[in-house]
C-alpha positions, 0 to 999 in steps of 0.5 A: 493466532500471533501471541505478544506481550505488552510492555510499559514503563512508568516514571516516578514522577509520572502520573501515567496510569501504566495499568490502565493504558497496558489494558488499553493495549491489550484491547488494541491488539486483541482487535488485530487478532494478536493474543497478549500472553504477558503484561511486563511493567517496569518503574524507572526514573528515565528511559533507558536510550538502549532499549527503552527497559532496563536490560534485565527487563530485556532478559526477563521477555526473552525467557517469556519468548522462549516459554510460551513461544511469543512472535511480537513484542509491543511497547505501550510508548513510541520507540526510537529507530536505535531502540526497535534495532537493539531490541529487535537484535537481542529478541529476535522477534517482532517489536513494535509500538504502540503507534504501529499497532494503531496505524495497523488497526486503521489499515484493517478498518479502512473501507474507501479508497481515500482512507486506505491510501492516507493510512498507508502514507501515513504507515509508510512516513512512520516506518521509513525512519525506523527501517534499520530497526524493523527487519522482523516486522517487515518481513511479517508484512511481506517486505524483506526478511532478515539477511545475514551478513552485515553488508548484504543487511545493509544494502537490503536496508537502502532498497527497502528504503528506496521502495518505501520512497518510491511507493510514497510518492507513488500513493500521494500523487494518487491521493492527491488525484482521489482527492479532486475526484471526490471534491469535483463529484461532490460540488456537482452533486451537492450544487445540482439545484443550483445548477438546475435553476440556472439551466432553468433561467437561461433557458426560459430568457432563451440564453441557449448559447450561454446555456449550452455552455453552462453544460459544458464547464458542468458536465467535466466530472459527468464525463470523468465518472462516466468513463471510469471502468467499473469492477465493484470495487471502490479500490480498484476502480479509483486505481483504474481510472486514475492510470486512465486518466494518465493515459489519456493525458499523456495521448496513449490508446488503451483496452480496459476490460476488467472484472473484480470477484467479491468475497474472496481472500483477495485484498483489494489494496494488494490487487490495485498495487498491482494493476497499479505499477503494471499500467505505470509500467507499461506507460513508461514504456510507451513513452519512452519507446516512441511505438504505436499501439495501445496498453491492454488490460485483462482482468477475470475470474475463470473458475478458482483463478484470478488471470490478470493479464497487461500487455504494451508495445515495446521495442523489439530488442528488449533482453531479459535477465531472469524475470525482468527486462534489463534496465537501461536507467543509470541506476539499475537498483533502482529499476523493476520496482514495479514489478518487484512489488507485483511479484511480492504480492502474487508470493502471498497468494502463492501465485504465477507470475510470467512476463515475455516480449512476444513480438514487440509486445511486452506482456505480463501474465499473472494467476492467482489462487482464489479462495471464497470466504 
């Protein structure tokens, strides 16, 4: 279990209660499985811009650090990007807010589609400012660990900045997509008498051409539900049927054939990530190669393995330098975001995961461990 302390200041002319709101915290991290070892109170006249504590309060946490072996420290106040930066420095370890705990709370308790994206966009605008200062935080969260030289540190902290963009856009274009599925299946369903009795009305004054089209400007979200490839997950089904969606707009052929295990250690947000920047991937490749062909997607269970497998026509000269394709874009940083992200998350189940051109096909493998829990 992650062992914390909580750390608050009260001003003197502040009618804050510190105790109770401490508690508070304390409750709010127990929820997330982290043990509050230590409550650190502190009186102050202003907060102090450096550290937001005084500094002999900063000595006091290290020596908590040191004794009882405290992997996270959470301040009860939103904190500065300068503030998380020059703590994290001085006490090498995990600093957050409480801000941060609370959006950490919402991502563990979000259940549909649409609650997990809006709380990830909203994780992700609070954490792209502070990027400089949350090193250890996003290393516990499976982004970029800490690096040694000021340079390197830098230049990890730009891309890690550029992901985080990146992804942002990514998820609110999908939000905005999850959202007009939800409003169009909603107005059907809620305005079915509706739409019965005017079906109803036409037909019995034998308007049957206005009737037929009637069934047509009503049937849009039928045909888009019906079209959807059904895993058994909210999340990855909404994932899947957007890039269909992407597919279909955009006239690409596709093979979706996918099966999603319940009840495993698998994260459904982490597995539509994937599936996600794969099929966005091979799209852009289609695109931008002018081959024929179709996008296939292969999803299943074999014993205690997950085999997700994605392939899509590309141009027969394709060279690779390590794990991905070399990139042609101008700005080469930028390029593999997609499968960087895919290759992150297959890392934390410790996973494979292999790409090869194989005769003008680019295919991506992918295996991952399954646990039943």
């Amino acid at each position: 279990m992650e062992k914390a302390i909580v750390v608050g200041v009260e001003l003197n002319n502040s009618e804050y209660t510190l105790d109770y709101s401490l508690t508070e915290l304390t409750n709010l991290a127990k929820s997330l499985d982290i043990e509050v070892i230590e409550r650190i109170s502190q009186k102050l006249d202003r907060i102090n811009p450096k550290y937001y504590i005084g500094s002999g309060k900063v000595e006091e946490i290290k020596m908590y650090i040191t004794t009882y072996d405290i992997n996270t420290v959470i301040f009860d106040d939103e904190l500065s990007p300068s503030q998380i930066r020059n703590l994290e420095k001085e006490l090498n370890v995990n600093v957050i807010d409480r801000t941060l705990l609370i959006l950490d709370i919402f991502a563990k308790r979000a259940s549909t589609t649409e609650a997990i994206l809006e709380v990830r966009l909203a994780k992700l605008k609070y954490m792209l400012p502070r990027l400089v200062g949350l090193n250890n935080y996003m290393s516990r969260q499976g982004g970029s660990a800490g690096v040694a030289s000021k340079g390197s540190g830098e230049k990890q902290i730009e891309l890690d900045r550029r992901k985080i963009a990146s992804e942002i856009v990514l998820l609110e274009e999908k939000y905005r997509s999850i959202k007009e599925i939800y409003s169009n299946n909603a107005k059907l369903y809620h305005d079915l008498n509706n739409h019965l009795n005017v079906l109803y009305t036409l037909l019995k004054e034998k308007n049957i051409e206005e009737a037929q089209q009637y069934i047509t400007e009503i049937g849009v979200p039928i045909r888009r539900l019906s079209n959807i490839s059904w895993t058994g997950n909210e999340v990855i089904d909404i994932i899947i049927n957007y890039e269909i969606d992407k597919m279909k707009d955009k006239n690409i052929d596709y093979d979706i054939k996918a099966c999603y295990p319940a009840d495993t250690n698998l994260n459904a947000q982490d597995i539509g990530i994937m599936i996600g920047n794969l099929l966005d991937n091979a799209i852009e490749a289609m695109e931008k190669s002018k081959v024929d062909g179709k996008i296939k997607l292969s999803m299943k269970q074999i014993h205690q393995f997950l085999i997700i497998k994605v392939t899509n026509p590309c141009e027969e000269n394709l060279v690779f330098s390590g794990l991905y394709p070399e990139t042609t874009k101008e700005d080469k940083e930028l390029h593999g975001w997609g499968l960087r992200s895919v290759s992150d998350i297959v890392d934390k189940y410790d996973g494979s995961l292999k790409c090869r051109n194989n005769e003008g096909v680019f295919e991506v493998n992918i295996l991952l461990l399954i646990d039943s829990i």
